[in-house]
Structures are given as C-alpha cells and as structure tokens.
C-alpha positions as CSV (number, residue, x, y, z in Angstrom):
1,X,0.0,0.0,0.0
2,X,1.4,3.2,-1.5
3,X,2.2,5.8,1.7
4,X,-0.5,8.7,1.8
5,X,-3.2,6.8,1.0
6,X,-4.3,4.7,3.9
7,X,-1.3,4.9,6.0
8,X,-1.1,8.1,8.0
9,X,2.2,9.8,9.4
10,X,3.7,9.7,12.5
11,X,4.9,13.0,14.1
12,X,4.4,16.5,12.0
13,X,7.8,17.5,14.1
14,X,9.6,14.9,12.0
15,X,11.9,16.5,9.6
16,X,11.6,16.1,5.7
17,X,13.8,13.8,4.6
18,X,13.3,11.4,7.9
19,X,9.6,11.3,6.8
20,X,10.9,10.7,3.7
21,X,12.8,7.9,4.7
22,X,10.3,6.3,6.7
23,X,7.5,6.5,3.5
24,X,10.6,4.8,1.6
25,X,10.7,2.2,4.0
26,X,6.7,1.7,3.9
27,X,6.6,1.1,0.6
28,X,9.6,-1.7,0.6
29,X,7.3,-3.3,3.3
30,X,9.0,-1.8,6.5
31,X,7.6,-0.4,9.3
32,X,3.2,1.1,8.8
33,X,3.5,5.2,9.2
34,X,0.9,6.2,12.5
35,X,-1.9,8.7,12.7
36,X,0.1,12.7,12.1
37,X,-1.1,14.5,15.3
38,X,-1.4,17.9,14.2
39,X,-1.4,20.7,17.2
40,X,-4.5,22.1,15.6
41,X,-5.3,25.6,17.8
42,X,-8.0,24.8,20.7
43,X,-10.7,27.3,19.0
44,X,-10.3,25.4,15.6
45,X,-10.7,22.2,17.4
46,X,-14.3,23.6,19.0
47,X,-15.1,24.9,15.7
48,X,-14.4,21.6,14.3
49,X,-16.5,19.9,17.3
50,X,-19.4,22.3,17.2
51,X,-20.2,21.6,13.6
52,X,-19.7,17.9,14.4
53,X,-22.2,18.3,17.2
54,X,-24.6,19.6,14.5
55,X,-24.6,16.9,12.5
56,X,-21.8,18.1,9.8
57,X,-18.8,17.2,8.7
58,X,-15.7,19.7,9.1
59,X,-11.8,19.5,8.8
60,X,-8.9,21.6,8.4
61,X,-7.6,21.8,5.1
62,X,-5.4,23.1,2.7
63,X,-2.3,25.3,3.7
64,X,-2.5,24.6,7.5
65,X,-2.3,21.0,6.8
66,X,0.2,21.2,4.5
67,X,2.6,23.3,6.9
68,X,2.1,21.2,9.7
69,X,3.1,17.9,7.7
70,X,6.3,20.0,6.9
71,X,6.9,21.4,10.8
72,X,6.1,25.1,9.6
73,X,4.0,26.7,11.6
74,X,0.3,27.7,10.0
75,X,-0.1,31.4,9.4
76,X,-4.3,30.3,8.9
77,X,-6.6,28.1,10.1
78,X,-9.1,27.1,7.7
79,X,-11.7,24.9,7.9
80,X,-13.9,23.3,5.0
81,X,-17.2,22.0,6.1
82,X,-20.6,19.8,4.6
83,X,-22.9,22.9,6.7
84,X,-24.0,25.1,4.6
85,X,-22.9,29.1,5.3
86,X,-26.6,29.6,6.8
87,X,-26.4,26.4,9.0
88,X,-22.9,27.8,9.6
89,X,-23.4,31.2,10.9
90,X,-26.9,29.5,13.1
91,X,-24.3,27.3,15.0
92,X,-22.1,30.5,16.2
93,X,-22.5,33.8,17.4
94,X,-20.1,36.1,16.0
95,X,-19.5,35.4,12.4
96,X,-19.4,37.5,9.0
97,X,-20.2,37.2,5.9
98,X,-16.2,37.1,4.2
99,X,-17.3,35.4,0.9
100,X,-20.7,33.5,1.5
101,X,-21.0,33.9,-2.3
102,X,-18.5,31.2,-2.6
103,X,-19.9,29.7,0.7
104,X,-17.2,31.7,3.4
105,X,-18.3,32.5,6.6
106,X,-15.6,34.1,9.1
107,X,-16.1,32.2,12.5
108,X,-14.3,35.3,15.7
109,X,-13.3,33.5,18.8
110,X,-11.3,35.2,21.0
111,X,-10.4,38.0,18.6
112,X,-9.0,35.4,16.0
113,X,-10.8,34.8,12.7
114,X,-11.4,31.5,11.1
115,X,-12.6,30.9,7.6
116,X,-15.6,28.3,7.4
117,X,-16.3,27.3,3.9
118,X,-19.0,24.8,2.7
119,X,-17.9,21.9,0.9
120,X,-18.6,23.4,-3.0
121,X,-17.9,23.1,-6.6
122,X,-16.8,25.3,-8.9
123,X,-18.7,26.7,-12.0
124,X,-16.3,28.4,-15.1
125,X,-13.7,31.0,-14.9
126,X,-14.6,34.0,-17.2
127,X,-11.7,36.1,-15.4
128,X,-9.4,33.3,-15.0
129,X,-9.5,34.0,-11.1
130,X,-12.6,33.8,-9.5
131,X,-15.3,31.6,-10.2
132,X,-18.6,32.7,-11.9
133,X,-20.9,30.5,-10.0
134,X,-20.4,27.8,-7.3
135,X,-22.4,24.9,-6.1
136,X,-22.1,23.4,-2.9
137,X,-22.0,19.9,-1.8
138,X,-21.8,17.1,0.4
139,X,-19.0,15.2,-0.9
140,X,-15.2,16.3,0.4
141,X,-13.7,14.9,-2.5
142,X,-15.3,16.9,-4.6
143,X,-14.5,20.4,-2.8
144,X,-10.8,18.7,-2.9
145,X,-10.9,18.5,-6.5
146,X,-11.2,22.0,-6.7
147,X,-8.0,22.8,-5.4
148,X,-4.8,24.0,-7.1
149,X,-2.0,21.2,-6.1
150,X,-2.3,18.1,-4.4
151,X,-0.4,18.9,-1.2
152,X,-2.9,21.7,-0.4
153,X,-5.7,19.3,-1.0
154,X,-5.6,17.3,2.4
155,X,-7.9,17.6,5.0
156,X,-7.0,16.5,8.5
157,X,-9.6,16.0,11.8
158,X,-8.5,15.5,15.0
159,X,-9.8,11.8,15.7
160,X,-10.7,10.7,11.7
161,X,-7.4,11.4,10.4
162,X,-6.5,12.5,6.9
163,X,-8.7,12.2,4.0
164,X,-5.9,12.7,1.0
165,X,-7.9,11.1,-2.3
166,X,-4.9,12.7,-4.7
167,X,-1.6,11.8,-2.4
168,X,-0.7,14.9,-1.3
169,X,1.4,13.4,1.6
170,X,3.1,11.2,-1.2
171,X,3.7,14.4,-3.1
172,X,5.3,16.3,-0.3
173,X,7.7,13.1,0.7
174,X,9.0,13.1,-2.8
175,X,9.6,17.3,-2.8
176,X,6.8,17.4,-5.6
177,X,4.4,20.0,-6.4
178,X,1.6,18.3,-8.7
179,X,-2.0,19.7,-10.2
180,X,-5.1,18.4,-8.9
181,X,-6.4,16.2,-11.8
182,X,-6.1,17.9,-14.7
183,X,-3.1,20.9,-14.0
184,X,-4.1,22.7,-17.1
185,X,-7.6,23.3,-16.0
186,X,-5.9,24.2,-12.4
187,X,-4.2,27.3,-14.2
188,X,-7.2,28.1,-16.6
189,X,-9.3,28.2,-14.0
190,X,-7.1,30.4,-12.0
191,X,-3.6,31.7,-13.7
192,X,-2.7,33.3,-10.5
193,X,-1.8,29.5,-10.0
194,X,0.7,29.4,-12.1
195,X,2.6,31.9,-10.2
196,X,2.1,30.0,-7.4
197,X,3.5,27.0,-8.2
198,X,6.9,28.8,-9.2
199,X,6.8,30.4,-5.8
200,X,6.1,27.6,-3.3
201,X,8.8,25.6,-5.5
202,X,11.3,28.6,-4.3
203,X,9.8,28.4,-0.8
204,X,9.9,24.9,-0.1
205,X,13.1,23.7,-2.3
206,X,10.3,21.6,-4.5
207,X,10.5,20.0,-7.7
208,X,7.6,20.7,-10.3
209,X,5.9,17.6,-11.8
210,X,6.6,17.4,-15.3
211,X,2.8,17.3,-16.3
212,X,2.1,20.4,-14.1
213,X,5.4,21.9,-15.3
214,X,4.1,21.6,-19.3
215,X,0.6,22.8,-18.7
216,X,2.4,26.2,-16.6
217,X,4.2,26.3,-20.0
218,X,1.3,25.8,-22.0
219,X,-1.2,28.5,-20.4
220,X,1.4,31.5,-19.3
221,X,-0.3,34.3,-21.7
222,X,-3.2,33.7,-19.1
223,X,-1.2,35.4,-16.4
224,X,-2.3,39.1,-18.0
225,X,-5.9,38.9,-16.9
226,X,-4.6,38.9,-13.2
227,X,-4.2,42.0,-11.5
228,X,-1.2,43.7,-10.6
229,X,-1.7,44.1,-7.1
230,X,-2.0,40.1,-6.9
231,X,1.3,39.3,-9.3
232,X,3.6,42.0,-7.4
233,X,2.7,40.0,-4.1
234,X,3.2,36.4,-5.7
235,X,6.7,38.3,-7.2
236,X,7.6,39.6,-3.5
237,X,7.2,36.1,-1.8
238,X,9.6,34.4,-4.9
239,X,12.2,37.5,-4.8
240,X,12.2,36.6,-0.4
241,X,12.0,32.9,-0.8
242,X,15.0,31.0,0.6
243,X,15.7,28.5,-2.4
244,X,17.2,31.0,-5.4
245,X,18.0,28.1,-7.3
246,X,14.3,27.7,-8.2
247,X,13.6,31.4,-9.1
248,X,15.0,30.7,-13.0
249,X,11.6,28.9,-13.4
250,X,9.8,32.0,-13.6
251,X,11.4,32.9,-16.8
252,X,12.2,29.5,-18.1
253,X,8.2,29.0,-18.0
254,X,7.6,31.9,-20.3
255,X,5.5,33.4,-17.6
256,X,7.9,36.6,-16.8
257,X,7.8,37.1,-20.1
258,X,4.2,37.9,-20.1
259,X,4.3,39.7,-17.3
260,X,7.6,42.0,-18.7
261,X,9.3,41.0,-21.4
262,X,12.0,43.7,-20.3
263,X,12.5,42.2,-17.0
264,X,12.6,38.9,-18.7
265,X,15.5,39.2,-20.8
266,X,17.5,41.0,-18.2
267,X,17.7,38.2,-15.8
268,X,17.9,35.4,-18.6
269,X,20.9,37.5,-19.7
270,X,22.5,37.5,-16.0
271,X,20.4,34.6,-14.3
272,X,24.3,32.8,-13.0
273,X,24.8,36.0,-11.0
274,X,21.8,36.4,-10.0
275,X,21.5,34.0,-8.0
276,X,24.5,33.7,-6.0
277,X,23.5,38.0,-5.6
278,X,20.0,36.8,-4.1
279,X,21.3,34.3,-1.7
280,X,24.0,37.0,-0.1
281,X,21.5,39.7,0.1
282,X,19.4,40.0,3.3
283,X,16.0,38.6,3.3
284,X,14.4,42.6,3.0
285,X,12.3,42.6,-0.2
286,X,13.4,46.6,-0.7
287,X,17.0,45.3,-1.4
288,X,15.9,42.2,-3.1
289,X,13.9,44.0,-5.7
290,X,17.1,46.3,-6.3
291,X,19.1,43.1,-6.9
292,X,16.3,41.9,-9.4
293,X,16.1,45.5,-11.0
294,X,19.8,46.2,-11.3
295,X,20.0,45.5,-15.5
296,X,16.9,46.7,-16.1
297,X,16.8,50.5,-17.8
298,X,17.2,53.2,-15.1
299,X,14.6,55.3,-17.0
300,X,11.8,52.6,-16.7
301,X,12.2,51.4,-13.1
302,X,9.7,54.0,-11.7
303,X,7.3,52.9,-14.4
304,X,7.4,49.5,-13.5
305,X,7.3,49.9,-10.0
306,X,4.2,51.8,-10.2
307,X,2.3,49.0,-13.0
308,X,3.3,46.8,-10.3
309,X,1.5,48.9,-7.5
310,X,4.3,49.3,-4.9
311,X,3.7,51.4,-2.2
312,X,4.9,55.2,-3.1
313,X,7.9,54.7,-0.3
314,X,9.1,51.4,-1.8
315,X,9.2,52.7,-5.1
316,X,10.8,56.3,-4.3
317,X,13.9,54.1,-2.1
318,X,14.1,51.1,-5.1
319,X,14.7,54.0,-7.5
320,X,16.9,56.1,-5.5
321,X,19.4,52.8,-4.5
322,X,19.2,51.7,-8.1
323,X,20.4,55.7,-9.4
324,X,23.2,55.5,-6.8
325,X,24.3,51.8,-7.4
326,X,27.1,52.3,-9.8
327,X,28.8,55.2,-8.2
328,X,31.0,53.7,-4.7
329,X,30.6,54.9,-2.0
330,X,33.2,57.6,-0.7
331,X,35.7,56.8,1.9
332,X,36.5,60.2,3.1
333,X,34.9,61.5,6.0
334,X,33.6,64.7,4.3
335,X,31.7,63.4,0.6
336,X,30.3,60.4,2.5
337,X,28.9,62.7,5.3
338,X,27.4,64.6,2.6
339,X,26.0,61.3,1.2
340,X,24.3,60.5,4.9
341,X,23.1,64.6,4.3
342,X,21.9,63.7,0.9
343,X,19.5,60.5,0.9
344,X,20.0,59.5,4.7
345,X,21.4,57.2,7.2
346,X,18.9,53.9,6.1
347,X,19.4,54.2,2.5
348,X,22.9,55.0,2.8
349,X,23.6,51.9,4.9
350,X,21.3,49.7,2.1
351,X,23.4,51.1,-1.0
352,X,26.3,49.8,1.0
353,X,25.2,46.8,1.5
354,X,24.1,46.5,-2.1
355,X,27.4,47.7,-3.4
356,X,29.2,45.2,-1.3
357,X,27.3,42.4,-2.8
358,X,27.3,43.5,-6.6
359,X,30.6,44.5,-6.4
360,X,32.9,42.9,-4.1
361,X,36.2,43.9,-5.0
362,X,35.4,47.6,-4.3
363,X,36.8,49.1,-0.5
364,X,33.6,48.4,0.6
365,X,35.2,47.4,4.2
366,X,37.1,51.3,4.6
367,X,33.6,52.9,3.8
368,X,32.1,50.8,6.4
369,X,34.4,51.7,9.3
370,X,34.5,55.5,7.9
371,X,30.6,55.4,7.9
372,X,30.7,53.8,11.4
373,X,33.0,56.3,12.7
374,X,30.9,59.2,11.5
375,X,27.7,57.4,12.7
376,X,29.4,56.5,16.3
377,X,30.1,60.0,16.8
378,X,26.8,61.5,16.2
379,X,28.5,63.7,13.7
380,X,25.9,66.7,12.6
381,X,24.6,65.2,9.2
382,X,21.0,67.9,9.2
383,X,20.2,71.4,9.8
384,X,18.0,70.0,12.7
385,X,21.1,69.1,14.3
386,X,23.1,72.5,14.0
387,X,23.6,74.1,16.5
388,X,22.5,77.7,15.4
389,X,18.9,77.8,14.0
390,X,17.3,79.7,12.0
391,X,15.5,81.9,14.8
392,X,19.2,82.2,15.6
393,X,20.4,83.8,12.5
394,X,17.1,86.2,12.4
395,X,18.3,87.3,15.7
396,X,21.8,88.2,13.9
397,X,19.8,90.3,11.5
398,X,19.6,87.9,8.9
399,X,16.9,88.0,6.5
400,X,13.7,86.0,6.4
401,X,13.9,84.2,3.4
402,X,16.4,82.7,0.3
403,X,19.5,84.6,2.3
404,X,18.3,82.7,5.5
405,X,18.6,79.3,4.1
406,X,21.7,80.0,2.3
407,X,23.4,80.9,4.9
408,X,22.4,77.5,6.5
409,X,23.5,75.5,3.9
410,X,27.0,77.0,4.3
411,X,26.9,76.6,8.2
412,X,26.2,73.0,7.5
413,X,28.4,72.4,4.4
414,X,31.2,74.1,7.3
415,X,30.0,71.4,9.7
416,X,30.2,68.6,7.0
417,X,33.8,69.4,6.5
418,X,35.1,69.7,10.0
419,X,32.3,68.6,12.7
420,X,33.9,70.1,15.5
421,X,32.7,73.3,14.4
422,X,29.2,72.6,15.4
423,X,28.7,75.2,18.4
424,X,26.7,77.9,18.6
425,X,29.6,80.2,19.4
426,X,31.5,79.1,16.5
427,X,28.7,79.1,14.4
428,X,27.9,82.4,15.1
429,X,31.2,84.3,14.8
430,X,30.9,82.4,11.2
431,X,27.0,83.1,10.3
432,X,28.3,86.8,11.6
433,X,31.1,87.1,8.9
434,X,28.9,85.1,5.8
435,X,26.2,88.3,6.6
436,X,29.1,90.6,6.1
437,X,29.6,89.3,2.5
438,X,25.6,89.8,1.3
C-alpha cells in the first residue's frame, strides 16, 4: 500500500527527509506510518466539534495542513465543512459574511478569525480567477478537487485522520508539487496558480511535476488577466524565498515574459549572477527588488514599480538605490557625510550593502568603518542638528527668506567638513562674517 493513502504519518515535528525515509521504507514493506497528530489551535478544534455536534462534517484543510506535515507553523486556520454558510453562521454567534458567495463564513473567537467554507464546486472562470458561479456539496472529495495542487488538497480532523484522495502526503515526501487532476484546468481556472507554483517551488526547495510543469508552459499568456496588485505580491514572496535556485523557473516558463518582457531578458541574460547576488542579500524585499532590478533601464524602473503597485515609499527608495548603485561609496569622511546629508542614514547603509554584494572587489570594508566612525560620533549630518537655528540667524539680522537658508547650507556644508565646528559660538562668529559678505 502506497504511503499517503491509507497509511497516516507519525509526528508532524519529523523533519523532511526522515519522513521521507520512513515512507521509503513503507513502501519496501518496512515499518506502517501512524496517525500525524497535528497541534490544531483549541478554538479550531471547538469549531471543528461544534459543527460535528450539529450533525456536519468539518476539517482543516489546505495550507495549514500542509505546513504542519512540513513542521512550519500555520499562518491560517481554515476549515472546509458539509454545513451550509446559513447552517454555519446558526451554529455561532459572531460570524461575518467574508465570501458566502463562494460559501465563506468568518467564524471570531477570542479576537481570531477563522474561515468556514461549505464543501462546493466550482462553476467556469470568465476572469481566469474567481469563479462565476459555485455549487455546494456534500461530498469532500469533490471540494478537494477543486484545489490548485495536491499537497494543499488534504484535509485533516482531530480523531478521523487525513482524508488525501490525490496523495498529497506522497507528493510532499518526494519534494513534488503536482496539479489536482487535470493541471491545465488548475491554471485556466485560475492563472494566479501558475505563479504560485513557481513560488512555493522557491519556498519549499520543491520540484515541479513534469505534467504540471508543461501545462504552466502551455497556459502563461493567461497570467495578463490577473491583477497587478496580486502578481507584485506572488513576485515579492519568490524574490524573499530561501531557495534561489528555483527562481529561474519563472522565466524559463515563459511566464515573466508575459508579465515584462523587459524584466525577462535581463535576468535570462544575467540569471548565474543572480543567484548567487540573491542568496548574499538580506531577506528585505526593498533590497531584493534592487538586486532583481539592477540591469533593467534606469529610465523605466519607476514605471514599472508603479504598474506593479508598490507602495509610493518602496518605489521612491528602489529607484533612488538603483540611481546610486554604480557610483561607490566615498571613503573620506567629508563626501560620505554629505551622502548621509543627501539621501540619509537607512538608504545610505542599504546602498552599501548593495554595493558590497554587486561589487565585491570595491573598498567596501574602509567605507564601512569611515561610515561607522561618522555614525558613532553623532557627527551633525542635518540642519535640525546644527547648532545655530534659523531663529538664531534672524536674531543676527539675517533676513527672512532665500539669504536665511543660504546661509544655513554653508553653516552645514562648514560642519560637514570639520564637525567640531558645530557650536553655537562658532557658528555664530561664522553666520556673523557670511552676513558681512551679502
């Protein structure tokens, strides 16, 4: 008997590859896997036993199980049920209405929300996202079906066990990522999927099935109906994931390509650096989107960012990193305290880092202990840190006005050059002799 299918596993604390080795020695007749005790959340256990007590069936289901077969902790909870959302939202007292057009219900307990969803089927996909219609019914297998890859289509209770009809547990011994039934009606029905698949490969270190693999090949141009918004976010979790290796999938599928062909051939054209970039670079998606972006046309980078729908401050710090990249950083005290001046102590410290990655062989190390030095002194880097103010220099009889801030931009520049010039007595006897000159 294949492992997954009756045969349940032992301990979802095991690591990978022991589980892996135990469902190897299941199938050359060793030792039978045990019942998986998932730590399922005690409010998603009584949610479970309150629609049990009513007569229905429920389970967790999809990405919770799947994490906890791994040892990852669940970021969700959800729970797929035979009640329908009426029967549902009559069995507890503080629910919402999240989606009950595809049968959703949002169970709060204790200020946590859990998503209750009727056991349904799907009608067609007009937007290639969301379904037109649904129907619900009474049969788990058939809400399974329904489900983009086999090792998000188990459904675990507490004291039944797992019901896995397509060997999802199989799948995620063996590192796989497979369609439910037929992959290519997976993606058509929702291309967002496709994107998926090329991320949690990244996430998890997974291979692709080949049938899954050719029918993401074969249905990429559907990626342009989905939104932005939802591609960006899909992009942001591969860009962060912690297996690089897999991110070349995204443009050997075809399916960057449809999303920017620009992008595309940039990292085709440098995909060997690349990677070895991304796995040095800090897991910040600011500085990973600068490693992605770093071939791609200076001009156009704004543009892009902004298709994508990046928020204004990610976009305005992506852009200003990218314009600095291929200029080092100074080592002298004076043109890198200017720099802190100019675009600030974060992005400063970033475009180091950056530098230091793209191009190694640059002093990189000197402009880090200069920039530490000027950082451990609390060198004055901003006019809110001079010590003569503007009120100061009215009091002088200095102008209101285009002289006034002139005049502080000197003081400053003064104070930039040689820091322990910035006291007000100095300051003065220096703001006195600049107001000689106008």
């Amino acid at each position: 008997m294949p492992c997954g299918r009756k045969y349940l596993l032992r301990s979802c604390s095991l690591p990978l590859q022991t589980w892996y080795n135990k469902c190897k020695n299941f199938r050359k007749g060793g030792e039978a896997l045990q019942k998986l005790n998932i730590a399922i959340p005690q409010d998603a256990v009584w949610i479970l036993n309150k629609l049990n007590e009513g007569g229905h069936e429920a389970y967790i289901v999809g990405g919770c199980v799947r994490d906890s077969i791994l040892g990852r902790i669940p970021q969700d909870w959800d729970i797929t049920t035979s009640a329908l959302p009426e029967e549902t939202k009559t069995i507890f007292d503080h629910t919402f209405d999240t989606g009950i057009k595809h049968g959703t219900i949002t169970v709060v307990l204790h200020h946590e929300n859990y998503e209750v969803t009727t056991y349904r089927i799907d009608g067609e996909y007009a937007d290639c996202r969301h379904p037109d219609e649904v129907s619900f019914t009474k049969k788990l297998n058939e809400d399974l079906l329904r489900r983009d890859f086999t090792m998000n289509a188990i459904a675990y209770h507490p004291k039944e066990g797992f019901r896995d009809p397509f060997h999802g547990q199989e799948d995620i011994a063996a590192g796989m990522i497979r369609g439910v039934g037929e992959p290519a009606k997976r993606f058509q029905e929702d291309a967002l999927r496709m994107l998926r698949c090329v991320r949690f490969s990244a996430q998890l270190g997974f291979a692709i099935d080949p049938e899954t693999w050719a029918a993401l090949c074969a249905n990429t141009a559907l990626i342009q109906k989905i939104s932005a918004e939802r591609i960006r976010e899909e992009l942001q979790k591969l860009w962060l994931a912690p297996f690089a290796k897999k991110m070349p999938l995204l443009w050997e599928s075809g399916l960057l390509a449809q999303i920017d062909a620009t992008l595309s051939a940039s990292l085709i054209a440098n995909s060997r650096t690349l990677l070895e970039e991304i796995s040095l670079c800090p897991k910040d998606s600011i500085l990973r989107w600068c490693i992605v972006l770093q071939h791609y046309p200076l001009s156009e980078v704004k543009g892009f960012l902004r298709g994508m729908r990046l928020d204004n401050h990610s976009i305005k710090r992506i852009s200003l990193l990218l314009d600095e990249l291929s200029a080092d950083l100074p080592t002298e005290p004076y043109p890198l305290r200017k720099k802190l001046r100019t675009i600030g102590q974060e992005a400063t410290e970033q475009l180091l880092l950056l530098q230091s990655i793209l191009r190694p062989a640059s002093p990189h190390a000197e402009t880090k202990a200069a920039l530490e030095k000027i950082l451990a002194a609390g060198d004055c880097l901003s006019l809110k840190t001079l010590a003569l103010t503007g009120q100061d220099l009215m009091a002088l009889g200095a102008p209101h006005g285009k002289i006034l801030g002139t005049i502080l931009a000197e003081l400053l520049d003064i104070v930039l050059h040689a820091p322990e010039k910035n006291t007000k007595e100095t300051l003065t006897t220096l703001a006195l002799a600049l107001l000689e000159k106008r």
